[in-house]
N, C-alpha and C positions, 0 to 999 in steps of 0.2 A: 559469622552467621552464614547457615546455608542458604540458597535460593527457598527450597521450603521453610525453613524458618523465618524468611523473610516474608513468605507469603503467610502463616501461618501467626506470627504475629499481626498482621492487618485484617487476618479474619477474627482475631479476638478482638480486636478494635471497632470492624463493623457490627460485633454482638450487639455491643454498647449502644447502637446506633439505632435511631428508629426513623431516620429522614436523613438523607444526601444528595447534597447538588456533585452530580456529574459531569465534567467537562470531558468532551474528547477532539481527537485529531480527527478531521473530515475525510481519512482517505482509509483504502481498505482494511490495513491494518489498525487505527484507532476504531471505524468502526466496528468492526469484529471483537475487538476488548470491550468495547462500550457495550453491545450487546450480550457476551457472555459475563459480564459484572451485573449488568441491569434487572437478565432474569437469574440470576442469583439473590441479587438484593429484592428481586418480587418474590419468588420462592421462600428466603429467610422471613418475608412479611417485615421488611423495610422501605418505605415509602423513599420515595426520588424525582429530580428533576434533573432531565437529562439537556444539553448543550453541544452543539456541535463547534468549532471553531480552525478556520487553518493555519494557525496561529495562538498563542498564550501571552501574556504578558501578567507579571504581576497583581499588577490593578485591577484585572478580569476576574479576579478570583474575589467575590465577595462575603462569602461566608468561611473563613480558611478552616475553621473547629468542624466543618462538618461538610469540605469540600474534597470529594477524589477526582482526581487527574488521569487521564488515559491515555498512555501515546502522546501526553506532553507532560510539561514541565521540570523533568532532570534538569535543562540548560537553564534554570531561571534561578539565578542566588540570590533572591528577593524576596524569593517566596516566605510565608509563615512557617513557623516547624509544626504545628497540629495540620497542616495539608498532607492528606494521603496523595502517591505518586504510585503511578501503574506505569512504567513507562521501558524504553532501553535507549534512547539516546545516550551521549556522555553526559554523566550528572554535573549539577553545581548545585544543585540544589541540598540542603541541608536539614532533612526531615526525619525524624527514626522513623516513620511509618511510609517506606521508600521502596519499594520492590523494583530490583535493575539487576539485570545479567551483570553489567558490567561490576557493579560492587562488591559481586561474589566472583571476580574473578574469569567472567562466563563470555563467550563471544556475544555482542549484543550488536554487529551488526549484521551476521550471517546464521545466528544459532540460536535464537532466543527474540522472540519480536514481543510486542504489545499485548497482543491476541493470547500468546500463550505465556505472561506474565499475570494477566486477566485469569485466565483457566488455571494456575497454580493457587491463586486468592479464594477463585471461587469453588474449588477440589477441598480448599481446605476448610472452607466454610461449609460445605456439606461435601460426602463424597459423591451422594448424587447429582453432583452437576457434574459428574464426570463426561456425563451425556453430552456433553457443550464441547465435547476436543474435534469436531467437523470442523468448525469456526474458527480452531486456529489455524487451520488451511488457510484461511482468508490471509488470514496475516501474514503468515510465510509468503503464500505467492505473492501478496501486496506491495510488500516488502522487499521483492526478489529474494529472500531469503532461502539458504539450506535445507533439506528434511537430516538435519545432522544434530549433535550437541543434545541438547535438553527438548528440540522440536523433536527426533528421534524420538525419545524419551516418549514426551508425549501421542504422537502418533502411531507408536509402537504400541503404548497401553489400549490405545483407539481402536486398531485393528483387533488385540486381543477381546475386546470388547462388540466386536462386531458390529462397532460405530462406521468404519473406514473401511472400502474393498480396495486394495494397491493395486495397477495394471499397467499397461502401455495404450497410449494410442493417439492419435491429433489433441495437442494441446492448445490452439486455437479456438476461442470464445465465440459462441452462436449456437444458435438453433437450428441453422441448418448449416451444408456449405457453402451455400451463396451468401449467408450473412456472416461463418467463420472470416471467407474472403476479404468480402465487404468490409468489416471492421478490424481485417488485421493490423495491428499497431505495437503490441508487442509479442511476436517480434513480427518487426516492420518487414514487409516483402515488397520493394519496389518495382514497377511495370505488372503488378499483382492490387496490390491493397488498392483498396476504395475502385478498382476497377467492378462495375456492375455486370455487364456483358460479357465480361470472362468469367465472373464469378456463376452467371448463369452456365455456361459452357462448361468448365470446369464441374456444376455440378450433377450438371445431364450424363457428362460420359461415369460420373460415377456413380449415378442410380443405375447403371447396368452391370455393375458387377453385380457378384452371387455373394461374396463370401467378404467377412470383416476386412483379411488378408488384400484381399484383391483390391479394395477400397483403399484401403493406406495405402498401398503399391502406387496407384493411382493416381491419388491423391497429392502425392511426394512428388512424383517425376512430371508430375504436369508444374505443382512449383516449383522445380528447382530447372526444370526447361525455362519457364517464362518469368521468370524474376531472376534482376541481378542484386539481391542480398548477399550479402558478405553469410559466408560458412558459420560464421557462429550463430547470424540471426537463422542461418535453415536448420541448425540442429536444436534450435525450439520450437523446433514446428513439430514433433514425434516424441515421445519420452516419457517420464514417468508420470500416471496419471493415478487418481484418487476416486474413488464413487465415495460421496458422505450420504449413508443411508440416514441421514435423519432432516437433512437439510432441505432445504424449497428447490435448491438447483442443487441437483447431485454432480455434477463436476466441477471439483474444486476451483476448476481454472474459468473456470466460466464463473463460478460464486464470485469469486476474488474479481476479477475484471468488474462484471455488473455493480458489485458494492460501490468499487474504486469509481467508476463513472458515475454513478450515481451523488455520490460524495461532491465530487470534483465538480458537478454541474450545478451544485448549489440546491440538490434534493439528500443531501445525508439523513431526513428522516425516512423516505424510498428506501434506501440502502440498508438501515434500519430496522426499517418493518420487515424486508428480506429476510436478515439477517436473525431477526428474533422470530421466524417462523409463521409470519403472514402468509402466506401461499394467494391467495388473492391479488396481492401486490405482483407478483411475479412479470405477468404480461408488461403492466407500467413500468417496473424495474427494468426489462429489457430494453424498452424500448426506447428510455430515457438513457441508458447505455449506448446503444448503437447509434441514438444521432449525437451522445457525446464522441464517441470514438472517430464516426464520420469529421467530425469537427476537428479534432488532435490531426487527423491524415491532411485534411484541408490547410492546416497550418505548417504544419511539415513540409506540404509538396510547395510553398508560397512565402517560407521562410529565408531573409536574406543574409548570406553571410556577409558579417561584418570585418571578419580576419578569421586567421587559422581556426577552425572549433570555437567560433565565437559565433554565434545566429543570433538573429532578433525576429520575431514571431508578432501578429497583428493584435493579438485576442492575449493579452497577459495571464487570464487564467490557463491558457492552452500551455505554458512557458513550462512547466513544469512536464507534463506527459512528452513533448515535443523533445523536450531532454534527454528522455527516458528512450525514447525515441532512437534519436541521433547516436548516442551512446554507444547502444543495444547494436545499431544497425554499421555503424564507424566501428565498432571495438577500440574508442579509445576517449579520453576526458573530453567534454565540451560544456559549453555555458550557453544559455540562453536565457535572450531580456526581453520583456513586452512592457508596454506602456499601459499602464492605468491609468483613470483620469486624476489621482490623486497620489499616486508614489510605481516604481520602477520596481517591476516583480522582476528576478532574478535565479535560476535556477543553475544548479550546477552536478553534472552527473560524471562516473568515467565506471568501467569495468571493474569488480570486487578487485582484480588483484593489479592494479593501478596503483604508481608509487602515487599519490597525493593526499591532501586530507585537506578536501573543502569544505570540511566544519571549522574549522579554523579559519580559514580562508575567508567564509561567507560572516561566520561572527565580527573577525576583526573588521572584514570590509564596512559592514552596518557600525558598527561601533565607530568605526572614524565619521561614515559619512550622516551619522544619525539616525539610521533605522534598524528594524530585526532583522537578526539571521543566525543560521547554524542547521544542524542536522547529524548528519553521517560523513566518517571519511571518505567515501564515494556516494553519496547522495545529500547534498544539502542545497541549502536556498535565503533569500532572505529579500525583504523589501527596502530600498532605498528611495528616499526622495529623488524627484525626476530631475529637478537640475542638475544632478552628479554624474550623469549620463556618463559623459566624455573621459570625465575624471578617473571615473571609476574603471572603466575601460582602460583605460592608461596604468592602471594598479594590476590586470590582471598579468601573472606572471607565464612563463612559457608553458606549464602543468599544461596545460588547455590552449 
């Protein structure tokens, strides 16, 4: 079965359908799925209740005959087989109404995300939602994912559609450049980010240029003068950029960041309302983004290494971006732990073409020591109970 046929089977399943509980993953890529499934299912005049979560388990799922999943549940072999799954992690799950890159074959963790697993469901359930392919932007960049594979595909058909303008220009998240600066975090620019008085500086000298040109020119040699980031994180600071003519923030790299924060700071209905085309929400969007973002660099610049590419971070929620972080900024695998008051958040990142695979890694480790976990072979996570601290540490192998 194709990827379309995959999807095209679940939209004759939601025909049938006149109420669903929707779960999704709390970060840019679930909610971008969650929103391009949701007004589909308003549009088809299918009632719903939507849920955000960072995390699935089983037992979460209480109506499984009329539950869809976004951005989760592949890893969960527990689940019921009448559970719809929107999802691209590595499956276990065993559902025929299962839409995954990976089933078909497909790269699902650089060429196929959430977002545009969503958009293949809801293409197929009307063509008119074709309108919705801005929102898989979110997920790719969410994601760190490709514009390659079946994103390609999709955002090919987008531009043909005069949904998406393709360009160059600062990929950096803000409204102005004193707040691009301000919240850089990915990609991290150290003696740069979260600096405020250089970000004013930096954006004086370039309200005097004339010309787009001259402003990038500008822009680049003042960061790459005053930050010592590693070469890979300054060649995300320039590159290919997106205008989504239909969305509340027309730069994809900005949509995708704001969601992502938004999510992460425990407002994914903020990110949400974004994402499904509130424009009123915008302002609050940002700005629940930027003191998350300030937050992620706070913990970065304050995080202590424990051994080689091992850090531990103050704020557990932060444990996840701070990876992302590190990774991004190291060019190479690392782990990072933060303390809850109730279990040991756990995140582990390394560069796409990194020999490891911390889905495995982060599953087996919870699985020994009692808690969740899994992901991506270069992005996974999981929670442990806090007494395993030490132990657990002791299990991680040289990978990181």
């Amino acid at each position: 079965m194709s990827i379309k046929e995959s999807a095209a089977k679940i939209a004759d399943r939601l025909r049938t359908m006149d109420y669903a509980d929707v779960y999704s993953h709390h970060d840019a890529d679930g909610i971008a799925a969650a929103a391009i499934l949701c007004i589909a299912l308003q549009r088809a005049n299918i009632a719903f209740r939507l849920r955000f979560l960072p995390h699935l388990k089983a037992e979460d799922v209480e109506r499984p005959e009329i539950s869809i999943l976004c951005d989760l549940g592949a890893s969960e072999s527990e689940l019921p087989e009448s559970v719809i799954i929107i999802d691209h992690h590595i499956p276990y799950a065993k559902t025929p109404y299962h839409i995954n890159p990976r089933l078909e074959g497909l790269d699902g963790e650089t060429e196929l995300s959430a977002a545009g697993c969503a958009y293949l469901v809801a293409a197929a359930l009307d063509r008119e939602n074709r309108d919705l392919a801005g929102l898989v932007l979110a997920g790719i960049l969410g994601d760190n994912q490709k514009v390659s594979g079946m994103n390609q595909t999709i955002i090919d058909e987008a531009i043909g559609d005069n949904l998406i303008v393709p360009g160059k220009g600062i990929l950096l998240p803000g409204r102005t450049t004193r707040e691009q600066i301000e919240i850089a975090a990915l990609p991290y620019l150290p003696g740069v980010s979260g600096d405020t008085a250089l970000a004013e500086k930096i954006q004086t000298l370039c309200q005097e240029t004339t010309t787009d040109e001259a402003y990038a020119g500008l822009f680049l040699s003042e960061i790459i003068l005053r930050s010592s980031a590693s070469a890979a994180s300054l060649e995300r600071v320039y590159g290919d950029s997106w205008k989504l003519l239909r969305e509340t923030i027309q730069d994809a790299h900005s949509l995708a960041a704001v969601i992502d924060a938004c999510g992460k700071s425990g407002r994914a209905d903020l990110g949400f309302a974004l994402a499904a085309g509130d424009a009123a929400k915008a302002d609050e969007a940002w700005n629940t983004a930027a003191a998350f973002r300030k937050h992620i660099l706070e913990n970065a610049a304050a995080a202590q290494n424990l051994r080689p590419s091992v850090w531990e971070v103050s704020d557990a929620d932060a444990a996840s971006d701070v990876a992302d972080l590190l990774a991004a900024d190291k060019n190479c695998p690392v782990i990072v732990i933060g303390k809850a008051p109730a279990y040991l958040k756990v995140s582990a990142r390394a560069p796409q073409d990194a020999d490891v695979d911390f889905e495995q890694f982060m599953k087996t480790s919870a699985e020994k020591f009692g808690g969740a976990g899994g992901g991506h072979k270069t992005r996974a996570g999981g929670e442990l109970p806090l007494e395993c601290q030490e132990e657990f540490l002791s299990t991680i192998p040289e990978f990181a």
